[in-house]
mmCIF file of the C-alpha atoms, coordinates in Angstrom:
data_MODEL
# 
_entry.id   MODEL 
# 
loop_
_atom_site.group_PDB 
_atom_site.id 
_atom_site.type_symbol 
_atom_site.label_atom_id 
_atom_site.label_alt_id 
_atom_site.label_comp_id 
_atom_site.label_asym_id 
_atom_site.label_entity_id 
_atom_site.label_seq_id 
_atom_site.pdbx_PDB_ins_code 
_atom_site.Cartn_x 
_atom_site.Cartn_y 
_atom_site.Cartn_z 
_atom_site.occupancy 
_atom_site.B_iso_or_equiv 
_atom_site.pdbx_formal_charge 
_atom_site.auth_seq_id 
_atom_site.auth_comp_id 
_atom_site.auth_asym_id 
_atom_site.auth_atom_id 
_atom_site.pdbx_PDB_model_num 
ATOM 1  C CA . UNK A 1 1  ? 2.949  -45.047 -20.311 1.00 0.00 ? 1  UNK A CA 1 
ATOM 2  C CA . UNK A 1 2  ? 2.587  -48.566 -22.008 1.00 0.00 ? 2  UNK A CA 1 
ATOM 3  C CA . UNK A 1 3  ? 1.256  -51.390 -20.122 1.00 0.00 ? 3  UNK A CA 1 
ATOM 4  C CA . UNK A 1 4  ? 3.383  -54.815 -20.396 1.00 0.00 ? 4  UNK A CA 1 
ATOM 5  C CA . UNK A 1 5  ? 2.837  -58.019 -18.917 1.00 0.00 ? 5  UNK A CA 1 
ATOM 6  C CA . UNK A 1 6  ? 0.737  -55.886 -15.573 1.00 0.00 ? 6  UNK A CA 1 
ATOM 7  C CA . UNK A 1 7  ? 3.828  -53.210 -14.860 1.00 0.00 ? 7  UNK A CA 1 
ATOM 8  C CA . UNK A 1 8  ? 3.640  -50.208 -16.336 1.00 0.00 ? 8  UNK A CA 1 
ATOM 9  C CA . UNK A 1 9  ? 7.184  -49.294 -18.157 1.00 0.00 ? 9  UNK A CA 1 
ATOM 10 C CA . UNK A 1 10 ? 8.060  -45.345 -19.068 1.00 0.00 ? 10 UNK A CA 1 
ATOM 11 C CA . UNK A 1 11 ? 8.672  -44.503 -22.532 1.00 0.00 ? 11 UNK A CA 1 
ATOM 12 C CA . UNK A 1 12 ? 12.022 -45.967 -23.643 1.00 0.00 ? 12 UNK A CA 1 
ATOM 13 C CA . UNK A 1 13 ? 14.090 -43.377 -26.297 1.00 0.00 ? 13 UNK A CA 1 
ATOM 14 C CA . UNK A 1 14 ? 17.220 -44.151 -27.534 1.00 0.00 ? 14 UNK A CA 1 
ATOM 15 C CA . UNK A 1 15 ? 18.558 -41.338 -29.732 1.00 0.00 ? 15 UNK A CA 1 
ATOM 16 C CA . UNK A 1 16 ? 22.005 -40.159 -31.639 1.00 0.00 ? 16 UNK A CA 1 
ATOM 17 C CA . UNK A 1 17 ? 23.893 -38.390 -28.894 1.00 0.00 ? 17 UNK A CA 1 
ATOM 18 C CA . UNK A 1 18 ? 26.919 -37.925 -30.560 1.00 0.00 ? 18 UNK A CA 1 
ATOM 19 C CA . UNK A 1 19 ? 28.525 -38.257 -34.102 1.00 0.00 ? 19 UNK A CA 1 
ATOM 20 C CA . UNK A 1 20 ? 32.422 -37.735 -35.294 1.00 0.00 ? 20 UNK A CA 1 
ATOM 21 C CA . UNK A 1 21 ? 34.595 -38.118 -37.955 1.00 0.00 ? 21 UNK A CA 1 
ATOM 22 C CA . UNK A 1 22 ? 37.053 -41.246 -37.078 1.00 0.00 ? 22 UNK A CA 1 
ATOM 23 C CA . UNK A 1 23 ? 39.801 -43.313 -38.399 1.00 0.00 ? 23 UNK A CA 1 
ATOM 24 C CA . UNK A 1 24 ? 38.944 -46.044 -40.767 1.00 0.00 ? 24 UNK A CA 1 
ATOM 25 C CA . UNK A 1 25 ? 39.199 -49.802 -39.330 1.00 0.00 ? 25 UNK A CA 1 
ATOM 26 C CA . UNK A 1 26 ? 42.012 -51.620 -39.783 1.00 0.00 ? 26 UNK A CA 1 
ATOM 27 C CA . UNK A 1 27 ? 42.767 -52.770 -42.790 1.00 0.00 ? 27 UNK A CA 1 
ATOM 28 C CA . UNK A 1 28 ? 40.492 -50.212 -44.837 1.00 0.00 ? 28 UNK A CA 1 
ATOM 29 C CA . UNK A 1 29 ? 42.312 -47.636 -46.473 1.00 0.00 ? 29 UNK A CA 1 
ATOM 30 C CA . UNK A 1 30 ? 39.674 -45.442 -47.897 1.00 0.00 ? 30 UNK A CA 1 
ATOM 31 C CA . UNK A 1 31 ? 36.505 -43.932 -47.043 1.00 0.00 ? 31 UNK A CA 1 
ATOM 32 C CA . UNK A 1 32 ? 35.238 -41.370 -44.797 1.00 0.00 ? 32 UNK A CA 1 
ATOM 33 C CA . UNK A 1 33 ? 34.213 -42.989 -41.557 1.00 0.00 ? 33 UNK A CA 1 
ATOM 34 C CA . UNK A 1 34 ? 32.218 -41.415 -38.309 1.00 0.00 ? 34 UNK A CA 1 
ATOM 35 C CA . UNK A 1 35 ? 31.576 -42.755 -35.008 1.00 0.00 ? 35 UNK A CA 1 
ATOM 36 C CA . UNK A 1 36 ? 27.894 -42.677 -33.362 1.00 0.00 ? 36 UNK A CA 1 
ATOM 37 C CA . UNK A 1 37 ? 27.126 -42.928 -29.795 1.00 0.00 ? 37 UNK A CA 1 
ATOM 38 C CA . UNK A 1 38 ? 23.408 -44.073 -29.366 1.00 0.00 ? 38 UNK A CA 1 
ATOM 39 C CA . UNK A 1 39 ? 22.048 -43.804 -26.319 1.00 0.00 ? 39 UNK A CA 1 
ATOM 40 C CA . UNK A 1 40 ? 19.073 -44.130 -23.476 1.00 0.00 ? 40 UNK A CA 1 
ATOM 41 C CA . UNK A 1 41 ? 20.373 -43.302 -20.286 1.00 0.00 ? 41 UNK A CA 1 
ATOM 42 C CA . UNK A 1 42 ? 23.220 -45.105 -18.772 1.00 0.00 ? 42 UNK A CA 1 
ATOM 43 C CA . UNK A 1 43 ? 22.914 -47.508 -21.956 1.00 0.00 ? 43 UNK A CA 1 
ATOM 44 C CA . UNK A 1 44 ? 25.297 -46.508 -24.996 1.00 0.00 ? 44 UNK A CA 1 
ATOM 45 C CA . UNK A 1 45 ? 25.620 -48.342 -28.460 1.00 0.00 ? 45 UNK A CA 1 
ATOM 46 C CA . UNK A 1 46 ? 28.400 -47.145 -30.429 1.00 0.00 ? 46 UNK A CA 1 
ATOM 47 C CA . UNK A 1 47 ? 29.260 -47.980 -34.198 1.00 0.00 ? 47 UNK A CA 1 
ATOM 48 C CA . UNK A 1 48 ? 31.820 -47.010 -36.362 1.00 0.00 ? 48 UNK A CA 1 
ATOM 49 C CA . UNK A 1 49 ? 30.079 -46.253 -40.342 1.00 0.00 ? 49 UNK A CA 1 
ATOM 50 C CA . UNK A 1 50 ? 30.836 -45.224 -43.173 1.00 0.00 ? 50 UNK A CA 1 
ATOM 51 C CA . UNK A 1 51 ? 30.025 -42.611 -45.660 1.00 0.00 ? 51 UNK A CA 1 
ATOM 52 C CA . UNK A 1 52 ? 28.787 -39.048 -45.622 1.00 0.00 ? 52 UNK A CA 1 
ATOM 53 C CA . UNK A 1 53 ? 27.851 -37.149 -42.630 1.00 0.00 ? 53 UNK A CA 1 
ATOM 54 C CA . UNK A 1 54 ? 24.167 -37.332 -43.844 1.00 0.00 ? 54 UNK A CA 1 
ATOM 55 C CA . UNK A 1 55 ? 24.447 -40.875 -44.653 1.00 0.00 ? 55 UNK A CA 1 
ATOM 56 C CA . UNK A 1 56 ? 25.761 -41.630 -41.494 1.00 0.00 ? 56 UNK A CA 1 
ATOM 57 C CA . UNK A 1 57 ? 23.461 -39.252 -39.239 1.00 0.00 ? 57 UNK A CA 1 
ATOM 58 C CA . UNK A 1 58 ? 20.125 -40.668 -40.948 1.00 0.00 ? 58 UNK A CA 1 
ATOM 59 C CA . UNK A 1 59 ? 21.171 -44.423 -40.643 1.00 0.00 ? 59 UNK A CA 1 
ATOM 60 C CA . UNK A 1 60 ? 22.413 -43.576 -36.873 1.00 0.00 ? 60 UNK A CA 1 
ATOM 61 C CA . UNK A 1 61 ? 18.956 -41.991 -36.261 1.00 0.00 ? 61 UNK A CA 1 
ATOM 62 C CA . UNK A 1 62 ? 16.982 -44.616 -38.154 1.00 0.00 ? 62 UNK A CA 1 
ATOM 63 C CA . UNK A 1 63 ? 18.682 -47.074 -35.805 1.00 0.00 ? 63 UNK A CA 1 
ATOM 64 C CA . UNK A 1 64 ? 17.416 -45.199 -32.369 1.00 0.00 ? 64 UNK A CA 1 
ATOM 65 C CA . UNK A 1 65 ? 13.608 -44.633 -33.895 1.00 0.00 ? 65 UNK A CA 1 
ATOM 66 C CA . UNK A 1 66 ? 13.987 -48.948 -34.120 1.00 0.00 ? 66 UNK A CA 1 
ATOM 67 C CA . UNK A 1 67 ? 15.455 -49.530 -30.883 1.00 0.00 ? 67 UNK A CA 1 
ATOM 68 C CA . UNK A 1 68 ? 13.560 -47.508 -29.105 1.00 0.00 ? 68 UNK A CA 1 
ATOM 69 C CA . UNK A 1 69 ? 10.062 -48.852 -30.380 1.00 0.00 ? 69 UNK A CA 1 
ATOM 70 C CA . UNK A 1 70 ? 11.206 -52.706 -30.386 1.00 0.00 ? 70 UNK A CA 1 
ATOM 71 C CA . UNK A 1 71 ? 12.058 -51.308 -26.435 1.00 0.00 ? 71 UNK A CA 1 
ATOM 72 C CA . UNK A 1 72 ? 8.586  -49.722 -25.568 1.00 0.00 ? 72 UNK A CA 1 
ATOM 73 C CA . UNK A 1 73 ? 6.813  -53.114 -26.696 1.00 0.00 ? 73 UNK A CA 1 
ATOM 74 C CA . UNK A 1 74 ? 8.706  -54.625 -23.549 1.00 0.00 ? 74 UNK A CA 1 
ATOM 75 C CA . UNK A 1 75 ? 10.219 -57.848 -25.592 1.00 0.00 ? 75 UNK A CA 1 
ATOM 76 C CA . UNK A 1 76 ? 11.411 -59.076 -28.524 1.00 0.00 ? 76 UNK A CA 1 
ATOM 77 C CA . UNK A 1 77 ? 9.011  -61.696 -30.400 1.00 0.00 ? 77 UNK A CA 1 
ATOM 78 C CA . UNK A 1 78 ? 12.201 -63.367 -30.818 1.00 0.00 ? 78 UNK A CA 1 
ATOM 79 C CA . UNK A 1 79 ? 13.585 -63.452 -27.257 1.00 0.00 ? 79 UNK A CA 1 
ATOM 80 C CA . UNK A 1 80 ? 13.845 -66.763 -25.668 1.00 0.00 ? 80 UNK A CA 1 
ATOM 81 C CA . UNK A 1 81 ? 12.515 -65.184 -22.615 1.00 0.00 ? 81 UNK A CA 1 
ATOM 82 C CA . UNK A 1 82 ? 9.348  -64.192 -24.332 1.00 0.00 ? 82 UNK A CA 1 
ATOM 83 C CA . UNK A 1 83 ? 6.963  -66.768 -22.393 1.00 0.00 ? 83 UNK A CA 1 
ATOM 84 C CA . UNK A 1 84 ? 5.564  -67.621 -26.511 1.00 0.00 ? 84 UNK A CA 1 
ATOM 85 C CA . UNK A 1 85 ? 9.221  -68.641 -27.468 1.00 0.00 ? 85 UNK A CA 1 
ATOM 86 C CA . UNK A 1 86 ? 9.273  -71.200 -24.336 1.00 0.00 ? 86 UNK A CA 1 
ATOM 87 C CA . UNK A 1 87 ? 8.529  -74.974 -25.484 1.00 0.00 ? 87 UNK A CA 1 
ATOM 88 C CA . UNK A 1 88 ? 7.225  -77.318 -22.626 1.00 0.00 ? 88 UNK A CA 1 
ATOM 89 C CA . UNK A 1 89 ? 10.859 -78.759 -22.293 1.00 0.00 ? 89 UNK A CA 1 
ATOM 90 C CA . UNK A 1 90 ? 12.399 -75.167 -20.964 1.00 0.00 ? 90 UNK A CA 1 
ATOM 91 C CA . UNK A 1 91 ? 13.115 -75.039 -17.457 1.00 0.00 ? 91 UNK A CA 1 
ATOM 92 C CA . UNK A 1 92 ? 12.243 -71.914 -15.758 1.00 0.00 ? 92 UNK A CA 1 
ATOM 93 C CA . UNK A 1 93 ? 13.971 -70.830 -12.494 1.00 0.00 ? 93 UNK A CA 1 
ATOM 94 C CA . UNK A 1 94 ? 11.660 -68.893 -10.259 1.00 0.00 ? 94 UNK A CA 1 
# 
């Protein structure tokens, strides 16, 4: 379990849960294009890439191995809600 701001969180894992061949986008005529689902419970990401099946499954799992450890550290550095983003002129509701 990781510790963040005094509540422990469980392990957060997103990972490819499912990956077909599709129809190109609109517009693009050429190309061999697959549809991921990534997922971590109830939460699903899905993107539309192309290139081989390989191609595809490594950048779809790449993609999961990032989301899920930016997710176990709790924020983003980059989040305005990260209390070190928030200049003395932000209003907080509490």
């Amino acid at each position: 379990m990781n510790e963040v701001s005094g509540t422990k969180r469980r392990d957060i894992c997103y990972q490819l849960e499912s990956i077909k061949e599709t129809d190109p986008p609109e517009g693009i005529l050429e190309g061999n294009w697959y549809r991921c689902v990534i997922g971590q419970g109830t939460s699903k990401i899905i993107c539309i890439r192309s290139g081989t099946l390989e191609e595809v499954t490594e950048h779809a799992e790449a993609y999961a191995n990032d989301l899920s450890n930016r997710a176990s550290k709790g924020s983003s550095p980059y989040a305005p809600r990260n209390p070190q983003n928030q200049t003395k002129g932000d209003v907080k509701n509490k």
